[in-house]
C-alpha positions as CSV (number, residue, x, y, z in Angstrom):
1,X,0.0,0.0,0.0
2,X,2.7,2.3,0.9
3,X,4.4,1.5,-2.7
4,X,0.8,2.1,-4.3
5,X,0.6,5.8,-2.4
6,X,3.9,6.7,-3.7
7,X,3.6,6.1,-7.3
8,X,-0.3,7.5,-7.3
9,X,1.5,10.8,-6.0
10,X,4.4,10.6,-8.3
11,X,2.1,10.9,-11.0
12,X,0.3,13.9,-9.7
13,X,3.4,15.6,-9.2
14,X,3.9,15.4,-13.0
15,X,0.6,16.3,-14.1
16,X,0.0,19.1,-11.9
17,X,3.1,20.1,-14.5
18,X,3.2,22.7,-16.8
19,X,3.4,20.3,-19.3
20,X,7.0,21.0,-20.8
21,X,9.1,18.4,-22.6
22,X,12.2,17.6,-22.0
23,X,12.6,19.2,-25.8
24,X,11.7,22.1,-27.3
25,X,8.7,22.5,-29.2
26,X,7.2,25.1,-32.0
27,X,2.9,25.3,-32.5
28,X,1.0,27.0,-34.7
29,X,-2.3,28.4,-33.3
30,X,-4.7,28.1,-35.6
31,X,-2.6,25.4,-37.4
32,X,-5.3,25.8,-40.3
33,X,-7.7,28.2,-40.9
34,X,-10.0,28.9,-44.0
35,X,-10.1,32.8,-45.8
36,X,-10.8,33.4,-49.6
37,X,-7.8,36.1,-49.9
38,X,-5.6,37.6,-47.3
39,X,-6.0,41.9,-48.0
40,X,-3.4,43.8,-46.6
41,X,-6.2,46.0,-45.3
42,X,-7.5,43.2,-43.6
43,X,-4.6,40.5,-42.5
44,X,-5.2,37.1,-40.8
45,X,-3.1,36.9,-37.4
46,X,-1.5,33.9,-36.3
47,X,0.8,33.0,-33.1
48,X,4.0,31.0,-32.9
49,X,4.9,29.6,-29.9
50,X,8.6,28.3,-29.2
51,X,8.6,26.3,-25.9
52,X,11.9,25.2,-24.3
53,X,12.8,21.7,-23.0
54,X,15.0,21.0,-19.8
55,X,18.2,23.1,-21.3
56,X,18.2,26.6,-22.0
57,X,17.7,28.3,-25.5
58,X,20.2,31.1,-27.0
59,X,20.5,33.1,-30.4
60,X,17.0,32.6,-31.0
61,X,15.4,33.5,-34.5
62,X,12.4,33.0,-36.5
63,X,12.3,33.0,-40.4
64,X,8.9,32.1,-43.0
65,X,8.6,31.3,-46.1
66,X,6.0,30.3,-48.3
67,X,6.0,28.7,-52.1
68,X,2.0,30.4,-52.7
69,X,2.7,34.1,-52.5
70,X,1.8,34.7,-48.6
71,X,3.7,37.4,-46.6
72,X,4.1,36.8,-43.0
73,X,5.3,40.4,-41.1
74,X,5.9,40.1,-37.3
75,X,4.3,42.7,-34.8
76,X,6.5,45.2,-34.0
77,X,6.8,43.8,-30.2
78,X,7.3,40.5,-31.1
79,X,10.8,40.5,-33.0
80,X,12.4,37.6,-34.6
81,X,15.5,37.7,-33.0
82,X,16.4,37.4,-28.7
83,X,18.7,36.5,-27.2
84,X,17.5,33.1,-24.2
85,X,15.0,31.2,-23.5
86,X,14.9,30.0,-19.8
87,X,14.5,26.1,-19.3
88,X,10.8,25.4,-19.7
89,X,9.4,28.2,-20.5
90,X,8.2,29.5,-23.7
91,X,8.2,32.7,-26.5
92,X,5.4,34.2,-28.5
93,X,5.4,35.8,-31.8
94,X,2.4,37.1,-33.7
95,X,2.5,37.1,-37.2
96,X,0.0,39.2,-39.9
97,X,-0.7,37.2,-43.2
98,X,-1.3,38.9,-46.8
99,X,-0.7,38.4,-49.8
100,X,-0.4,40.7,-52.5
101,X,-2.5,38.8,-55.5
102,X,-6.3,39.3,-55.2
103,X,-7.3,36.0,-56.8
104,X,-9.2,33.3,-54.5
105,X,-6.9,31.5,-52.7
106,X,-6.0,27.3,-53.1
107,X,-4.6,25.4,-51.0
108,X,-1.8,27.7,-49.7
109,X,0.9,26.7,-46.5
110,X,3.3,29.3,-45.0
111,X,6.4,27.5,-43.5
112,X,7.8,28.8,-40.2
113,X,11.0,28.1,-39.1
114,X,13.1,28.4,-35.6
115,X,16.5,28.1,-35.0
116,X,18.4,28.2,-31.9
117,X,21.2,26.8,-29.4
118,X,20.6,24.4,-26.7
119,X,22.9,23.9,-23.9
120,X,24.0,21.0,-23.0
121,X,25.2,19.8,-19.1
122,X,28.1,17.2,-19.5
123,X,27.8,13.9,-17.6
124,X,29.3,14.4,-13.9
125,X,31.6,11.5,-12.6
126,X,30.6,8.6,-10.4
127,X,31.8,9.6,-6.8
128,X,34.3,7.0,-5.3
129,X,32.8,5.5,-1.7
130,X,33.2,7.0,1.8
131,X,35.7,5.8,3.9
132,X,34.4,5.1,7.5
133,X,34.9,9.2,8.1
134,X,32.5,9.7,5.3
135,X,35.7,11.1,3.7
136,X,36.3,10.3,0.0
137,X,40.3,9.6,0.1
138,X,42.4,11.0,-2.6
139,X,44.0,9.2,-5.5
140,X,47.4,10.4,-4.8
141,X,47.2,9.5,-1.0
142,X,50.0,7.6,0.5
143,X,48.6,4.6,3.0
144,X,48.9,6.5,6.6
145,X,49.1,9.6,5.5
146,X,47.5,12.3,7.5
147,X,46.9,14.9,4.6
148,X,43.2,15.6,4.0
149,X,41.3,14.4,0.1
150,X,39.9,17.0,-2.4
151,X,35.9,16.5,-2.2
152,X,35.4,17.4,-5.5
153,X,36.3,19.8,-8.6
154,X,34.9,22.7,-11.3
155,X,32.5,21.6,-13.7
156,X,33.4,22.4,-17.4
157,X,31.5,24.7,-19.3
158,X,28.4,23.2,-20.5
159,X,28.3,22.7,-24.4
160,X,25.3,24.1,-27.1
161,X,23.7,22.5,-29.8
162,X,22.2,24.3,-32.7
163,X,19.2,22.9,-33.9
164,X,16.1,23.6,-36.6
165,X,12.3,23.1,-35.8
166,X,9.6,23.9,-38.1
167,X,5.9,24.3,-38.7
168,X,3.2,25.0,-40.8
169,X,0.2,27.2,-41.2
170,X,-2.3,25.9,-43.7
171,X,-5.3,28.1,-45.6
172,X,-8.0,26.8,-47.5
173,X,-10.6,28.8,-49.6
174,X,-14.2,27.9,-47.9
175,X,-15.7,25.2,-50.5
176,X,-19.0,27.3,-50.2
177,X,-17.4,30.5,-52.1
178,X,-14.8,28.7,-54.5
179,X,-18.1,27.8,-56.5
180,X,-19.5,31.1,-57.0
181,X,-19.3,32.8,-60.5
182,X,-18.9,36.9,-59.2
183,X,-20.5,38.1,-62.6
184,X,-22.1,37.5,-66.1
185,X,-21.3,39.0,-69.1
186,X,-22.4,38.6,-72.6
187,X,-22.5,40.4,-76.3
188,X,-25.3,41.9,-77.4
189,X,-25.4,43.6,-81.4
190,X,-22.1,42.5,-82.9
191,X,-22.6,43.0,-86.7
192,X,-22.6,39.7,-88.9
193,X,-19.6,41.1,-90.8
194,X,-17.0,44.0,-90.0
195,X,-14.5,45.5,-92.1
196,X,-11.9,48.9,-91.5
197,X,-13.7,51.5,-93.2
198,X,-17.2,49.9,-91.7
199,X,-16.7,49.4,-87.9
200,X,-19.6,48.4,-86.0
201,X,-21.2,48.8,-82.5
202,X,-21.8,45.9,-79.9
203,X,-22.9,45.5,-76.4
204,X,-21.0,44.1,-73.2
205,X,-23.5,43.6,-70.7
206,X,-22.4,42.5,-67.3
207,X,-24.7,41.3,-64.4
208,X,-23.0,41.2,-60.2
209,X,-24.2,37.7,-59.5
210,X,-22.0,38.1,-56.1
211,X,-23.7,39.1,-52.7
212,X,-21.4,42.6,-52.6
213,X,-20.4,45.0,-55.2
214,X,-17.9,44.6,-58.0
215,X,-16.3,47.0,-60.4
216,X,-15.2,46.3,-64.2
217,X,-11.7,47.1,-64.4
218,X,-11.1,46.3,-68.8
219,X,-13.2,44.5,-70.8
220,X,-10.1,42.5,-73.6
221,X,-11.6,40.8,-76.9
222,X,-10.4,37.7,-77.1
223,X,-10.4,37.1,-81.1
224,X,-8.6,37.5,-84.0
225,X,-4.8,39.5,-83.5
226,X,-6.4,42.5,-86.0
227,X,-9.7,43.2,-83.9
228,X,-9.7,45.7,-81.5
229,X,-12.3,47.2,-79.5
230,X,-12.1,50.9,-79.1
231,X,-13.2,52.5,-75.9
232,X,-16.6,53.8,-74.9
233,X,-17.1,57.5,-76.3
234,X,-18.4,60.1,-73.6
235,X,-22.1,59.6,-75.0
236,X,-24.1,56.9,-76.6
237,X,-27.0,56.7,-79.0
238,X,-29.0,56.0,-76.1
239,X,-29.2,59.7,-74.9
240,X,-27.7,59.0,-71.4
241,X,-24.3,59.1,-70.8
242,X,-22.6,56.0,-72.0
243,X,-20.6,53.7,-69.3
244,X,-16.9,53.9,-68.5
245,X,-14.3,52.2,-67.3
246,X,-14.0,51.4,-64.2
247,X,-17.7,51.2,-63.8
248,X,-19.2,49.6,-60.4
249,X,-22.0,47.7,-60.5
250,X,-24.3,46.6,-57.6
251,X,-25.3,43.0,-56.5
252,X,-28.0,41.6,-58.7
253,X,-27.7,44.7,-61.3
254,X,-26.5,44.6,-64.7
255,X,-24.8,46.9,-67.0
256,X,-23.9,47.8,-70.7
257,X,-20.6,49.3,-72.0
258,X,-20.8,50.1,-75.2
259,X,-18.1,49.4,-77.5
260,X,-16.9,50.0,-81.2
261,X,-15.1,46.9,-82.8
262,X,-13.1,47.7,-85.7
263,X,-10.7,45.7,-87.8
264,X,-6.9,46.9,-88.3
265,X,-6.2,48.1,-92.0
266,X,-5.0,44.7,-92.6
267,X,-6.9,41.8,-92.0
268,X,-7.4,37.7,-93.1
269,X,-10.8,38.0,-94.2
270,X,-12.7,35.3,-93.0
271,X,-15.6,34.2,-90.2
272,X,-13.5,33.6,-86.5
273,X,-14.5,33.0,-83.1
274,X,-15.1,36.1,-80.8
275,X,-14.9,36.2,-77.2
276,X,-14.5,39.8,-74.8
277,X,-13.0,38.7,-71.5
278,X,-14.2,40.9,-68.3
279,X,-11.9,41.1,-65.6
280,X,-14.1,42.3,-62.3
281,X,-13.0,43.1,-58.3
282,X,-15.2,42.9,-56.1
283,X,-15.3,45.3,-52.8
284,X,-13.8,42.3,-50.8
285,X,-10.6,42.0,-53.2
286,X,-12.0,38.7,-55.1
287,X,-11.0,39.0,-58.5
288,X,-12.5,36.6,-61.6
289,X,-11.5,36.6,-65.5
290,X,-15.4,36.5,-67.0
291,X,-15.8,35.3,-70.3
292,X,-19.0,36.0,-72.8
293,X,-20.2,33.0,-75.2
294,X,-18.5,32.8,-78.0
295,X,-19.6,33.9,-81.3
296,X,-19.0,34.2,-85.0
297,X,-17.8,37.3,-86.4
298,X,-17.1,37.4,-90.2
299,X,-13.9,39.8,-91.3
300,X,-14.2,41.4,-94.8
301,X,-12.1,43.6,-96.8
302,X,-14.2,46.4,-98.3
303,X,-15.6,45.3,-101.7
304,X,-13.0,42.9,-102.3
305,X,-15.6,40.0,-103.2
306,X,-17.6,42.0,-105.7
307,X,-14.3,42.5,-107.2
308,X,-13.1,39.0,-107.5
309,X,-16.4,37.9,-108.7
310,X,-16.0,40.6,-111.6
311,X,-12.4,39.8,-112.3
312,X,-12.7,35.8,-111.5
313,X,-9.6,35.3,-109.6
314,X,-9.6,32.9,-106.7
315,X,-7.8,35.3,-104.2
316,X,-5.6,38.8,-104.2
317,X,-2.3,37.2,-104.7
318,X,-3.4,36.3,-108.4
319,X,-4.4,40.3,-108.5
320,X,-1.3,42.0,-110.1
321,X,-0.1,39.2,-112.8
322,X,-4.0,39.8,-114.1
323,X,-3.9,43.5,-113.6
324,X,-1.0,43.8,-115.3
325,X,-1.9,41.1,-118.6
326,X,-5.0,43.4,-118.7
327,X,-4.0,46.3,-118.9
328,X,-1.0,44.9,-121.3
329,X,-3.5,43.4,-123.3
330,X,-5.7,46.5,-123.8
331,X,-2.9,48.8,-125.0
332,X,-2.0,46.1,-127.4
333,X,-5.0,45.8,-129.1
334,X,-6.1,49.6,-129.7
335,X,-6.9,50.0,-132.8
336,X,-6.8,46.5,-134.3
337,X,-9.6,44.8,-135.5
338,X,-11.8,41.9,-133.7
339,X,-9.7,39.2,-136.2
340,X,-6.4,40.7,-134.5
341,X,-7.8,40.6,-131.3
342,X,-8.9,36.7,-131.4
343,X,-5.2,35.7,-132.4
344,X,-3.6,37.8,-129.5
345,X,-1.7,35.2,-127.4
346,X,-2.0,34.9,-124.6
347,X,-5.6,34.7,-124.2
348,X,-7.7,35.6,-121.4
349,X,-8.1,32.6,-118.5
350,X,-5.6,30.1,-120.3
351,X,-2.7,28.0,-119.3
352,X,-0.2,30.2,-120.7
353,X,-2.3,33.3,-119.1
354,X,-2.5,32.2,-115.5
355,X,1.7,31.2,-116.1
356,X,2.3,34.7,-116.8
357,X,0.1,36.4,-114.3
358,X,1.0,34.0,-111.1
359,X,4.7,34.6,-112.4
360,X,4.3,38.5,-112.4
361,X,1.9,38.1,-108.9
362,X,5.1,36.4,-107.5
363,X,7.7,39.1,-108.0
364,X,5.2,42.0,-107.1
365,X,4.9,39.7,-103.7
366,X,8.7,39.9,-103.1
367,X,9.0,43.6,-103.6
368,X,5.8,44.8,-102.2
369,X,7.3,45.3,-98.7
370,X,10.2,46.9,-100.3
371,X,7.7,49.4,-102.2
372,X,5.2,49.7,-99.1
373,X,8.0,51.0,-96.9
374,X,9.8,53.3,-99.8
375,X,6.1,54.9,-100.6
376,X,4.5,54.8,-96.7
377,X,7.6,54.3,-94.3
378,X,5.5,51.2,-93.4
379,X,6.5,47.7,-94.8
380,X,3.2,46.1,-95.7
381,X,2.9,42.5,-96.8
382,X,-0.1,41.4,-98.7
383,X,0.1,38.0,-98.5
384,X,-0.3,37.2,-94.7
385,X,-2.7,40.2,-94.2
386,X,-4.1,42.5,-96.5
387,X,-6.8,45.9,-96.7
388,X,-8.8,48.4,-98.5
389,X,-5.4,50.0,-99.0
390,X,-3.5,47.5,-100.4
391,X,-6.1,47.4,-103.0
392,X,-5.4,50.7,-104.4
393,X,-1.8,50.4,-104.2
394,X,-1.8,46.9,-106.1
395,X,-4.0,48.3,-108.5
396,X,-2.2,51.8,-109.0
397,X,1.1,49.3,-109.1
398,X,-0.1,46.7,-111.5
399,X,-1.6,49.7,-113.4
400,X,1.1,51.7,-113.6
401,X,4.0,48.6,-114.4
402,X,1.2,47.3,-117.3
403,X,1.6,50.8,-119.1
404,X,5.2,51.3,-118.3
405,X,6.1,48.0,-119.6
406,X,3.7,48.3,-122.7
407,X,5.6,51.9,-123.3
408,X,9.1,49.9,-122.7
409,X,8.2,47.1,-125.1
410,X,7.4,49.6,-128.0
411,X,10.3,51.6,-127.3
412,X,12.9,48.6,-127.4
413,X,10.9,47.7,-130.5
414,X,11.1,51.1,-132.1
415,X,14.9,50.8,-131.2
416,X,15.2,47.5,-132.7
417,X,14.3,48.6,-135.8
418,X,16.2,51.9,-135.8
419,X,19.2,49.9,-135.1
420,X,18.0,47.2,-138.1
421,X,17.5,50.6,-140.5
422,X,20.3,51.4,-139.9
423,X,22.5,48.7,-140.5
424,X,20.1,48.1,-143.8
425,X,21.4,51.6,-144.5
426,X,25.0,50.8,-144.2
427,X,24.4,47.6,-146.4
428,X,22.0,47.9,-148.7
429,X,22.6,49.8,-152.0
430,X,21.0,53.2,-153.6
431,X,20.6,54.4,-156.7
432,X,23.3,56.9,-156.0
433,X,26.0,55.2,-154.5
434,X,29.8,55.8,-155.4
435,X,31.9,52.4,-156.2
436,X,33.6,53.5,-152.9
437,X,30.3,53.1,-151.2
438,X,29.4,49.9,-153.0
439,X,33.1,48.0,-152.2
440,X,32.3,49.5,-148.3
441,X,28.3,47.4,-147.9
442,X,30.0,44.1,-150.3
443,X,33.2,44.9,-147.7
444,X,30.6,44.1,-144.3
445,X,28.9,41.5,-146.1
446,X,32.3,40.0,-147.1
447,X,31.3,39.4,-150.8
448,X,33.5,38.3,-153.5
449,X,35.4,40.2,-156.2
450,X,33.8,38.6,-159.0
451,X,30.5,39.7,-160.6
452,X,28.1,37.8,-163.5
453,X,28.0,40.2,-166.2
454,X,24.5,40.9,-167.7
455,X,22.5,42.5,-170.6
456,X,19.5,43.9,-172.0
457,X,18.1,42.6,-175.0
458,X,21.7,41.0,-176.4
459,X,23.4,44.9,-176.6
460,X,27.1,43.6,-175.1
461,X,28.1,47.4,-175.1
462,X,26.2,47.5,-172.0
463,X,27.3,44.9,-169.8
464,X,26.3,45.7,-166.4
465,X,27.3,43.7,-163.3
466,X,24.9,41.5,-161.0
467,X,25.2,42.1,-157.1
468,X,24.2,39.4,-155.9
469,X,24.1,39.5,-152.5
470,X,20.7,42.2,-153.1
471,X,19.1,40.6,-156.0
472,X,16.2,38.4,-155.9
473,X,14.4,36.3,-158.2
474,X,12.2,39.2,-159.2
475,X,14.6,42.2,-159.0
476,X,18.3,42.7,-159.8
477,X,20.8,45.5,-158.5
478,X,23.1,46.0,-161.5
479,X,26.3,48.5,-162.3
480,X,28.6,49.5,-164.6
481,X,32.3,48.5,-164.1
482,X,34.5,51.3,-162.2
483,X,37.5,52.4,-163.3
484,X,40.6,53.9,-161.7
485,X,42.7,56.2,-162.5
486,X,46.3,57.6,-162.0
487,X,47.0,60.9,-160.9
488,X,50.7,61.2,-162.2
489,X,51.3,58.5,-165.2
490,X,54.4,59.5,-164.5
491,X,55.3,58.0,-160.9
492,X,55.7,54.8,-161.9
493,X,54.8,53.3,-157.9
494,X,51.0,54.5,-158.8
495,X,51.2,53.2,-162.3
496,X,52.4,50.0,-161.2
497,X,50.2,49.1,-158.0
498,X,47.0,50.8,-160.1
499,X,47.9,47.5,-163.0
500,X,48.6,45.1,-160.2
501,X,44.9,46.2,-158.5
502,X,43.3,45.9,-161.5
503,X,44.7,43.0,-163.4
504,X,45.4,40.5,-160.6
505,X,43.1,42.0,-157.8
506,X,42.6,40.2,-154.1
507,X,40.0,37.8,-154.3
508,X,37.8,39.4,-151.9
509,X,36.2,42.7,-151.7
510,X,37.5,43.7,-148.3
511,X,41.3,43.6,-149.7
512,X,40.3,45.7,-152.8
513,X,39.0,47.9,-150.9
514,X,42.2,48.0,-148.6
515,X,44.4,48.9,-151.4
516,X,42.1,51.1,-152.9
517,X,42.0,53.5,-149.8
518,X,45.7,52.8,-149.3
519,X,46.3,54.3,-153.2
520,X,44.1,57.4,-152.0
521,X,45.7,58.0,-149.0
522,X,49.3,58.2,-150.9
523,X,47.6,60.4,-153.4
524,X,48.4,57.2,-156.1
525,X,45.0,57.5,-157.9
526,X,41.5,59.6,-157.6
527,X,38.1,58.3,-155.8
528,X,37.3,55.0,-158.9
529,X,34.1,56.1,-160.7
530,X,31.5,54.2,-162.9
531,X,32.5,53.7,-166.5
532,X,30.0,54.0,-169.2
533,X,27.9,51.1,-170.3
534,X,26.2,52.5,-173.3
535,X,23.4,55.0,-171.0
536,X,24.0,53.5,-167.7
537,X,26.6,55.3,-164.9
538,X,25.1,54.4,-161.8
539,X,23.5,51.4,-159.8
540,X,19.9,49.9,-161.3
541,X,17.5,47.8,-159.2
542,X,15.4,46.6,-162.4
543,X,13.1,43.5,-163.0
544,X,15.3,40.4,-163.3
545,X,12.7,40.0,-166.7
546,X,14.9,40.5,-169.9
547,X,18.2,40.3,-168.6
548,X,20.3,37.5,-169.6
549,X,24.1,36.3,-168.7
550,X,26.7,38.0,-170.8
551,X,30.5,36.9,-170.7
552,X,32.7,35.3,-167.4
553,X,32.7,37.0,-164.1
554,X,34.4,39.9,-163.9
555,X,36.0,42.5,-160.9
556,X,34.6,45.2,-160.4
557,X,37.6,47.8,-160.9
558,X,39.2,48.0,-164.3
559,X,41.5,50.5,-165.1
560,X,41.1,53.2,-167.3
């Protein structure tokens, strides 16, 4: 019974306690706790307490962290940092919670960290037994030695051990407000199709289905890259004055912003998905991203439609290889008749037609940016996105290279034969050329020195020369021998190279005429002129008809 009694108070002794460990401990209080955001007008407050063990706690300090955007700041009489902790007995610090993004909160922890030393007592020794005196003899002690023992000794310094402990705080939204849709908001009046020059007008209206007040902070579309929606104006066709941004809006009410939605200049034309996203506050810092039903808006260019049904071209990258054969094609065939104009190649919407225009539609592709930016300081590129304006400036463009090309065409053409005329002119015979003149043309069309000699109705006293390379079957060019002559009879060089020229000439006309220039320059012999042949003392271009082959070839220099 006596044992019983003992150990029943024993155990009252300990839990009449404060309830210390022999460790230290850190708690949270609340551990968890539910909020839906955490305002900095409005924090959360949370306490940390550190309680020591048996030993006693130095360099104390308390750090947080958290991974979900939560601040924890420390009341200004609570600081992170003291110095001791007494053995079992404990520290408080109070910590405000916020967090800077409005959104609802998830799941969320804060971690909270302590760190401090603990001092350790080292292990004391095992005292050796009493003599009969009660005296604890000395180790050094000689047997029957009178001196007194040493009883005992300083203890050593006690030893500290730094050590971690952490916690948590945990926040959850309240599953009866994660559920709740803040607002509504839909399009009323969006136009079935839009282009730049003809904006339209639509309706965002936007109903508070939360229990306190929310304001509209921007109303985004969420569509095609090249629709925007332009601000309200100050007034609206409703005779009231129209709603702004940031516009408030009760709980239960609903309100319209009007809004103009216009294309950019350049544009994909086609029907796309449109969406306006809402983004709304309400007074208690919850924030929601509220979408509208989608629907269809169609994107047009301004006439361009009407146009391709006219022209027939699939699309406007075909435009300015057509433009261009068009307008080609209608300078061509001014003034020709309708027999001309069906044999004009290429003909409209054929293989060879739609070869040329893609070609041409191609290379006005490549340089259009290059033009765009010398002509408006802005590269524009009509083949990922196009407008009204790119319309006229493909058609001024297409226009404008169609004429200049048609203009270049008949100029290298009248060049052409300019150039042609005038190498006729150098080669082909007149009625008034010298011999010079006609040994310089048979010269560049390296002819022979040997002419068919030819005559009229059997009269052999005037044989007349055939040069061939200008007769035809029909007509016949046809002169008179020329003769040169010696200026001094004389200087026997002149007379001698004026026989040799003459009796045993080069067999080409390009030598003769060598020598013959050579003899002028050295003043040897005159300019040769035509001889007489009977009437004739100049070139003829006659009807081959009546003329018959007289005699051998001949040269055509003989002396006088």
């Amino acid at each position: 019974m006596i044992v019983r009694a003992a150990v029943l108070a024993l155990l009252m002794a300990f839990a009449a306690g404060p309830g210390f460990c022999a460790d230290p401990a850190l708690d949270v209080i609340p551990q968890e706790f539910a909020a839906r955001t955490l305002p900095k007008e409005t924090p959360i407050e949370i306490e940390v307490r550190l309680k020591a063990g048996e030993a006693e706690l130095s360099g104390i300090s308390l750090a947080t962290f958290s991974n979900d955007g939560i601040t924890a700041a420390l009341a200004p009489d609570t600081p992170a940092q003291f110095a001791k902790l007494a053995p079992k007995s404990e520290h408080s610090w109070r910590l405000r919670l916020t967090r800077s993004i409005g959104s609802v909160l998830t799941d969320s922890i804060l971690h909270i960290r302590a760190e401090f030393d603990v001092a350790q007592q080292p292990e004391q020794a095992t005292p050796a037994p009493a003599s009969a005196g009660g005296k604890v003899p000395s180790s050094n002690a000689t047997a029957g030695s009178s001196t007194e023992p040493t009883l005992t000794s300083d203890p050593p310094p006690p030893k500290a051990i730094h050590q971690l402990i952490y916690a948590t705080a945990k926040i959850k939204p309240p599953p009866v407000v994660t559920g709740v849709d803040l607002a509504r908001a839909e399009i009323k009046g969006l136009p079935e199709s839009l282009a730049h020059e003809r904006p339209g007008r639509m309706f965002v209206v936007i109903t508070n289905q939360y229990s306190n007040p929310l304001t509209v902070k921007n109303v985004k579309p969420l569509g095609p890259t090249y629709v925007d929606l332009l601000p309200p104006e100050a007034k609206d066709v409703s005779n009231r004055q129209a709603q702004t941004l940031p516009l408030r809006i009760g709980p239960g009410q609903s309100e319209a912003i009007v809004y103009e939605i216009r294309p950019k200049s350049q544009v994909v034309p086609g029907k796309y998905t449109f969406v306006a996203e809402v983004d709304v506050e309400t007074d208690d810092k919850l924030t929601a991203a509220v979408l509208t039903p989608a629907q269809e808006i169609n994107v047009v260019v301004l006439g361009e439609s009407d146009l391709f049904k006219f022209l027939g071209i699939p699309s406007l990258l075909f435009l300015p290889g057509v433009l261009m054969l068009i307008t080609w094609q209608f300078l061509a065939l001014r003034g020709k008749s309708e027999d001309e104009a069906k044999t004009y190649k290429p003909q409209w919407n054929t293989t060879d037609f739609w070869v040329i225009a893609v070609a041409l539609s191609l290379l006005t592709a490549l340089a259009y940016p290059w033009l765009t930016d010398f002509l408006l300081h802005t590269p524009r590129d009509f083949v990922s996105a196009y407008g009204l304006t790119d319309y006229g400036l493909i058609f001024g463009v297409s226009l404008l290279v169609g004429i200049v090309g048609f203009a270049a065409k008949r100029g290298i053409t009248a060049a052409v034969s300019a150039w042609k005329a005038s190498n006729l002119a150098k080669t082909a015979p007149t009625l008034n050329d010298t011999p010079l003149q006609i040994l310089e043309k048979l010269a560049r069309l390296k002819a022979d020195n040997l002419f068919l000699q030819f005559t009229a109705g059997g009269n052999q006293a005037a044989r007349l020369l055939r040069l061939e390379p200008w007769s035809t079957e029909a007509e016949v060019w046809l002169v008179p021998q020329a003769e040169i002559s010696a200026r001094d009879e004389a200087n026997a060089d002149a007379v001698d190279e004026r026989d040799r020229l003459v009796n045993q000439p080069p067999a080409d006309v390009a030598a003769v005429l060598a020598k013959v220039k050579e003899g002028m320059r050295r003043n040897w012999w005159d300019e040769p002129a035509w001889r007489h042949a009977s009437d004739v003392r100049r070139p003829l271009k006659v009807p081959s008809a009546g003329w018959s082959r007289a005699g051998d070839v001949v040269p055509l220099l003989q002396g006088d």
